[in-house]
C-alpha positions in Angstrom: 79.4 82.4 123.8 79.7 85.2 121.2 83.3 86.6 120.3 83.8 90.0 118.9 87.3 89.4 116.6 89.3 91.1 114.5 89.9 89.9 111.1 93.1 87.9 111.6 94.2 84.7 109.6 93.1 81.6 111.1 92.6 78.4 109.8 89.3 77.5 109.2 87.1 75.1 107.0 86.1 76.4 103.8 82.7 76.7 103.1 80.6 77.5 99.9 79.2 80.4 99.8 76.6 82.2 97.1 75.3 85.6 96.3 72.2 86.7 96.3 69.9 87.8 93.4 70.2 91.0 91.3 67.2 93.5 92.6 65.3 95.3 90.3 67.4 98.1 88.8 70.7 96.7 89.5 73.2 95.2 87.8 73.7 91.8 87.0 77.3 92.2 87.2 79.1 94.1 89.6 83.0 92.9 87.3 83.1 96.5 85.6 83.1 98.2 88.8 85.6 94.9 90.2 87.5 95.9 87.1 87.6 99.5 88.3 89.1 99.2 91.5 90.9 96.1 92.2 94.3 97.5 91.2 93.8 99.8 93.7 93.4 96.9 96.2 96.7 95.4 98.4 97.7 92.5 100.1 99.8 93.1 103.0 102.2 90.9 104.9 103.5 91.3 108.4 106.1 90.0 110.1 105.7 90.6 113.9 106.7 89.8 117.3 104.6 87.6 119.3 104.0 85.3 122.0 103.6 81.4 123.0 102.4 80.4 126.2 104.7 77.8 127.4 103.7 75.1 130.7 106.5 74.5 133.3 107.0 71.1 133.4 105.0 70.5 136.3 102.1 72.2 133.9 101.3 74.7 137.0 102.6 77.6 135.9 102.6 79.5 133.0 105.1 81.7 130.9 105.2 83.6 127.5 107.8 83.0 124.9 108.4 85.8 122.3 107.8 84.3 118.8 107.9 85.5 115.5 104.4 85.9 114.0 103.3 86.2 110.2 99.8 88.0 109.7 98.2 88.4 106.6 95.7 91.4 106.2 94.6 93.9 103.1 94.8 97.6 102.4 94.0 100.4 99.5 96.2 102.7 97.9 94.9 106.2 98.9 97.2 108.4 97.1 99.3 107.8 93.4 102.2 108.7 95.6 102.2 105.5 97.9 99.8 106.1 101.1 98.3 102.8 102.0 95.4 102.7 104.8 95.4 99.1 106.8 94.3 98.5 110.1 96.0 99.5 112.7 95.5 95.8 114.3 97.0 94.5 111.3 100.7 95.8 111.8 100.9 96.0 115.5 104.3 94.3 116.5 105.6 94.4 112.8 108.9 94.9 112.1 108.5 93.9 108.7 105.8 95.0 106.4 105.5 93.7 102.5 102.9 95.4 99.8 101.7 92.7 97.3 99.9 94.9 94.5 97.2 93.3 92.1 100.0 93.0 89.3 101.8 90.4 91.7 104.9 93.0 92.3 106.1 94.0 96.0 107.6 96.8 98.0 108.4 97.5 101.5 106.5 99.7 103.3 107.2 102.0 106.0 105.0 103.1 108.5 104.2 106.8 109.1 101.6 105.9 111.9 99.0 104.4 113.7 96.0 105.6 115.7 95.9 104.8 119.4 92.2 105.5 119.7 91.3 104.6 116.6 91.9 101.3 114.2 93.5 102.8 111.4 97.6 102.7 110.1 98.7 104.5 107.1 101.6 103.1 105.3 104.0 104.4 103.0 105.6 102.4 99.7 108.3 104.0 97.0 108.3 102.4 94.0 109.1 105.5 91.8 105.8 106.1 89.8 102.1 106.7 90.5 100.0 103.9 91.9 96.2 103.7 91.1 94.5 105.4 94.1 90.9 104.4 95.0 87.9 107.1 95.5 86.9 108.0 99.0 83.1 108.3 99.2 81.5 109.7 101.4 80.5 107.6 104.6 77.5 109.9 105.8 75.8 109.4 102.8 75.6 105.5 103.3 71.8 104.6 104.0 70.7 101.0 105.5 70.3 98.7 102.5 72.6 100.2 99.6 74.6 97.2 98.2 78.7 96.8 99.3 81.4 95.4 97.8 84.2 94.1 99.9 87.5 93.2 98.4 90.9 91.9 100.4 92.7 88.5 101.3 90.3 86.3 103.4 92.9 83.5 104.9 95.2 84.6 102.5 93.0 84.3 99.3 94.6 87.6 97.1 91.7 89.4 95.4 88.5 87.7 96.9 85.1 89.5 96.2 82.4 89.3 98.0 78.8 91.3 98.5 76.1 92.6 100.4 74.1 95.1 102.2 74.5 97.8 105.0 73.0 96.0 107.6 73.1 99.0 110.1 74.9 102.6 110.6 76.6 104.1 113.9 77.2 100.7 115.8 79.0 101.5 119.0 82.1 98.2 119.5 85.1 100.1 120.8 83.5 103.0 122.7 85.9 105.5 121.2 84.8 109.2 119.5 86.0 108.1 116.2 84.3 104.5 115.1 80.5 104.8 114.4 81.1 101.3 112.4 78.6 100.4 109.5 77.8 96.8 109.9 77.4 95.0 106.8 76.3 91.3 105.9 79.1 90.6 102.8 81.4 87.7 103.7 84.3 88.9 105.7 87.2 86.8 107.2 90.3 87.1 108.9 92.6 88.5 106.2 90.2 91.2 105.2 91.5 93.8 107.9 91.6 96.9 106.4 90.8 96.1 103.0 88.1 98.3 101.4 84.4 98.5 101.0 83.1 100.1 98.2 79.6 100.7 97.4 78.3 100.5 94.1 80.0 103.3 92.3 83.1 102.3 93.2 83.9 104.6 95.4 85.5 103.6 99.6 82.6 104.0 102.1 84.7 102.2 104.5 87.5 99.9 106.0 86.4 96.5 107.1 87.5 95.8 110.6 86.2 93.2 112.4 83.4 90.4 112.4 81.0 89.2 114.9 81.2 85.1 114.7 80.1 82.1 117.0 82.9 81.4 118.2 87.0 81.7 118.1 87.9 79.6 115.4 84.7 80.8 112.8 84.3 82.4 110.2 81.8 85.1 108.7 78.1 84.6 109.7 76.9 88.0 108.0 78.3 90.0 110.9 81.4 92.2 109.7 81.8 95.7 110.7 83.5 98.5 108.7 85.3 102.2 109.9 83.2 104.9 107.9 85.3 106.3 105.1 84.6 110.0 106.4 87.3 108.8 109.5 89.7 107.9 107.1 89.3 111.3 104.9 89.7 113.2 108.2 92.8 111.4 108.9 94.5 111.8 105.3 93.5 115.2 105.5 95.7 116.0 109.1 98.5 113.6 107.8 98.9 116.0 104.4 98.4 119.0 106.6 100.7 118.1 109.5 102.4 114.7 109.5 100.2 113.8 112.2 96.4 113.5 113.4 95.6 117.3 114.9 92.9 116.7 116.9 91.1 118.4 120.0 91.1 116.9 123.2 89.3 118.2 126.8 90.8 115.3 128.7 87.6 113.4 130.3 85.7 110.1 129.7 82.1 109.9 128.9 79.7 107.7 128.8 75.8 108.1 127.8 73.2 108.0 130.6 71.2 105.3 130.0 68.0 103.9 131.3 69.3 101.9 134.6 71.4 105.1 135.1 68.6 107.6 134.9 66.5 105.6 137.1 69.6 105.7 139.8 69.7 109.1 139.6 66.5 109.9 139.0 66.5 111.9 135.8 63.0 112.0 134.6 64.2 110.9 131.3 67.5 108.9 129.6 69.8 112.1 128.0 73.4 113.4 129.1 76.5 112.1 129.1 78.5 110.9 132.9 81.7 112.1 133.3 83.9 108.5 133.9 87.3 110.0 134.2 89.0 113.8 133.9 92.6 113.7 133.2 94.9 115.7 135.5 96.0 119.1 134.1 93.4 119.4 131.0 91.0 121.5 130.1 88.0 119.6 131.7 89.9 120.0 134.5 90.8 123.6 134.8 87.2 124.1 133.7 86.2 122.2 137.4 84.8 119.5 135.7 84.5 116.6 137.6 83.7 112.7 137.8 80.2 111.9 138.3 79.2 115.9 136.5 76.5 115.1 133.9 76.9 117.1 130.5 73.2 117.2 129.3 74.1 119.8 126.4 76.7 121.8 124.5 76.2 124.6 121.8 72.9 124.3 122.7 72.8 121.0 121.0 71.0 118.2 123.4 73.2 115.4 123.6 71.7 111.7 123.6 75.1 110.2 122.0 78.2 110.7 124.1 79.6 110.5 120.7 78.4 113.8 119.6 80.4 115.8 121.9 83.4 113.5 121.4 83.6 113.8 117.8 82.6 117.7 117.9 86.0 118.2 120.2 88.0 116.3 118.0 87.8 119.3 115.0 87.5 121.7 117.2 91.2 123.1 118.7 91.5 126.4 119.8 87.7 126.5 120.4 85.7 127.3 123.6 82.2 125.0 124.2 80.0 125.9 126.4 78.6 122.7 128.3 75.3 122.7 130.0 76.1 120.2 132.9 74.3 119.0 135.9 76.9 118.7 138.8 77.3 116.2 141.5 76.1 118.8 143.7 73.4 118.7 142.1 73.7 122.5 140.4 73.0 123.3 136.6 75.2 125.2 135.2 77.1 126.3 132.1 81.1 125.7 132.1 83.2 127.0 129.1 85.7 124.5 128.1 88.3 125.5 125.2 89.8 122.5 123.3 93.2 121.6 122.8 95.5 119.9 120.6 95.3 116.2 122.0 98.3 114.9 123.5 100.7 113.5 121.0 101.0 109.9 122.6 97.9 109.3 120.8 99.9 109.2 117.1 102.4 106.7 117.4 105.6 107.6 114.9 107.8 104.6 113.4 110.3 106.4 115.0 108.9 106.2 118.2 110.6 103.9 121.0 107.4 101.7 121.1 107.7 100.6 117.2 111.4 100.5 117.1 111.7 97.4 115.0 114.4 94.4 116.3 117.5 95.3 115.4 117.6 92.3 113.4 114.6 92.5 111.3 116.3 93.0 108.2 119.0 90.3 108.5 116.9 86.5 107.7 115.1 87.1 110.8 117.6 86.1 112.8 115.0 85.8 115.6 116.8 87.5 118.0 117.3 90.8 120.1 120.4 92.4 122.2 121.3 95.1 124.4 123.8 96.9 125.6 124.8 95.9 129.2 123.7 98.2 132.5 123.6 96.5 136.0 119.8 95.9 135.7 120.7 93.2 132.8 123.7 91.7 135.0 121.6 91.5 137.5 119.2 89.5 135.9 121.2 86.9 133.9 123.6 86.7 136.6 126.7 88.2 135.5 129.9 89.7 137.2 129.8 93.1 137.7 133.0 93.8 135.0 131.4 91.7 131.8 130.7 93.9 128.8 129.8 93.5 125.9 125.8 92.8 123.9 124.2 90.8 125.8 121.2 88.7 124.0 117.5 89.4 125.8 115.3 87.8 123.6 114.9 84.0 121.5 112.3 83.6 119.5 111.1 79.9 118.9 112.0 78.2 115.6 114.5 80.8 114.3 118.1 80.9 113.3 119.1 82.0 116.5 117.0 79.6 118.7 118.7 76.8 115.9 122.8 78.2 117.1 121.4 77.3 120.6 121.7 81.3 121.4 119.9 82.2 124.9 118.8 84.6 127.3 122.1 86.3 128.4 124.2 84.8 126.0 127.2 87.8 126.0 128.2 88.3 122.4 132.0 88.9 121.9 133.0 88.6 118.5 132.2 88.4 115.1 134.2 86.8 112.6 136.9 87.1 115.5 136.8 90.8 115.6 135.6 92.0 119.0 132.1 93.6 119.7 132.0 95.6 123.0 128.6 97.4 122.2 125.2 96.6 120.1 126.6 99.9 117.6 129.4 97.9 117.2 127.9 94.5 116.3 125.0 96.1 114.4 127.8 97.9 112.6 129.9 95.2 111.3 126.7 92.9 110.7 125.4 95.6 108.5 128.9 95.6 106.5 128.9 92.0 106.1 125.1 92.1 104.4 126.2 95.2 102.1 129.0 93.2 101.0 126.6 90.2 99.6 128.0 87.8 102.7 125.3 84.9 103.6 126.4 84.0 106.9 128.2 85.6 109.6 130.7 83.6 112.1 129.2 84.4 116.1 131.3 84.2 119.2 129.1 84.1 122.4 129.6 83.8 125.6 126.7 81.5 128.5 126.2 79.6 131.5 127.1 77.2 129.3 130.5 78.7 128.5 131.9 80.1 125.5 131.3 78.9 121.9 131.5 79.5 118.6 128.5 79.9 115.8 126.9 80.8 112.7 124.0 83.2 111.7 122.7 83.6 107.9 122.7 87.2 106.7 120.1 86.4 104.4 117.9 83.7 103.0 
């Protein structure tokens, strides 16, 4: 069995590895160009929530335990004011994300979002000067064969180099409008996610992604697979302009007829795209589009690649396409669509609920999350009706707070005997107690087990 993976730290085997030949007018060194760009190259470190699949003790059923994760990926500085691209897949979960730079110095990043159709993150760093920004090439100009350069932090490995060719353009692995990935045969592992890959010149033709391998627990077998550097231009460019991806959207699924499906249907050759899915209320649908409709052309452009059509929507808001499509009725007809802004769930903020970071993330990973109580919570850790106060929800494995025997629906009352009725007021006085230098922070909490006191470190 084959897995598709993205580039995630595992432990594997080493394994020695060699580079092949200079070809005739090339090179025998690629270190000036290394030289070039490797400042421009970061590590990045993630701390994240996770999960471990725990067996009752019967070993029939099975449950997930939240668990604090560290992930180790790469990035590139974009702009001299502190715009990092990563993989999206790298920070997912994070509520902690550290920028090594080449000199060996780090910063905290922020995040100022992450694709939901696409695999892409840009972070944001202050450290109160300009940072060496890399080149971005351009991606369409990429031809099967030119010789790649990937650079980022295989298993953890800052700096690692490693060569090769473009094995193939436009491969299709998500089924989204915005990867067209350009596979490559240079080493990649887990650790290179969204590190850079440069061609010759030095400039970014892409950001590696993901590698085809054997199995789980592999590493690179000349498969890895990069996001075109033209996708990460388009993206900068809406973030400068807008804060945010502005892209077009006609709210239907596509997918390109192929052979089995033209024999079905008995289309006298393989072309169109079949409509999978129109989304209530959008401009496929007030156009009458509907599921099963076959769009065969638009702007009198025959489409082969569903692709085509997606990626022409995406830069085209405000815009009306006329779509050549072959109904379920069997009619052929021409349907003017006009694109809109795509629906802002698919940029996801920092501030947004869904990347809220723990409220403890900041204090030694305490390992640990609270809420405020609402009869939903006392319903399900069983408490009287009057109780108030934080209640604990979450305990990660191997933390501080799984160590002070903290659980599930522990209430906490006080700290350092002062009462807490609310998480603003225990967030509050836990974030005077770190401003004032304290180390550790005396807990009174309250469980099935009754009431006890205990201690929490403020910081390492």
């Amino acid at each position: 069995m084959a897995f598709w993976r993205s580039l995630l730290p595992a432990l594997i085997a080493a394994v020695s590895l060699s580079t092949p030949a200079a070809r005739a007018g090339e090179p025998e060194s690629f270190a000036d160009v290394i030289d070039k760009v490797m400042p421009s190259v970061v590590n990045i470190s993630v701390k994240g929530m996770g999960t471990m699949p725990m067996m009752d003790k019967d070993a029939k059923n099975v449950s997930y335990a939240p668990q604090i994760v560290d992930i180790v990926g790469s990035g590139s500085i974009v702009d001299a004011n502190g715009l990092i691209v990563t993989n999206r897949h790298v920070i997912d979960n994070a509520y902690e994300i550290t920028v090594t730079f080449q000199d060996g110095t780090s910063a905290n990043a922020r995040l100022l979002g992450k694709g939901l159709g696409f695999d892409l993150a840009i972070l944001k760093v202050e450290v109160g000067y300009p940072l060496p920004a890399i080149k971005i090439g351009d991606s369409d100009k990429v031809r099967v064969g030119d010789r790649v350069l990937a650079i980022g932090n295989p298993l953890g490995l800052k700096g690692t180099v490693t060569s090769g060719i473009v094995s193939a353009l436009h491969r299709d692995l998500y089924g989204t409008p915005y990867n067209q990935f350009i596979q490559v045969d240079a080493a990649i592992n887990h650790g290179n996610s969204g590190g850079p890959l440069f061609n010759i010149k030095g400039e970014v033709i892409g950001v590696n992604n993901q590698i085809f391998s054997e199995s789980a627990t592999s590493g690179s077998i000349g498969l890895g697979f990069a996001i075109p550097s033209n996708d990460v231009a388009f993206m900068l460019d809406q973030i400068r302009q807008y804060g945010r991806p502005h892209l077009g959207w006609l709210g239907l699924k596509i997918q390109t007829v192929n052979a089995d499906m033209s024999e079905a249907l008995k289309i006298p050759m393989q072309s169109g795209a079949i409509i999978s899915e129109v989304t209530p209320g959008s401009p496929a649908d007030e156009a009458g589009l509907k599921v099963g409709d076959i769009i065969q052309a638009f702007a009198d452009e025959h489409l082969i690649d569903y692709r085509v059509l997606n990626r022409a929507v995406s830069m085209a808001i405000g815009k009306t396409l006329l779509l050549s499509i072959w109904t379920v009725n069997g009619e052929d007809k021409v349907v003017p669509v006009t694109v809109k802004e795509w629906p802002q769930e698919l940029w996801e903020s920092y501030t947004s609920e869904m990347m809220r970071p723990p409220l403890y993330s900041k204090l030694a990973d305490l390992g640990f999350e609270v809420a405020d109580l609402n009869n939903d919570l006392r319903a399900q850790f069983h408490l009287d009706p009057g109780t108030e106060g934080p209640v604990v929800t979450q305990v990660a494995d191997d933390t501080a707070a799984s160590g002070a025997k903290l659980k599930p629906g522990d209430l906490i009352l006080k700290v350092q005997r002062d009462d807490v009725r609310n998480v603003a007021e225990l967030q509050e006085r836990l974030k005077k107690m770190t401003d004032a230098g304290d180390r550790r922070v005396l807990v009174y909490a309250k469980g099935a087990n009754g009431a006890r006191w205990t201690t929490l470190p403020l910081r390492l």
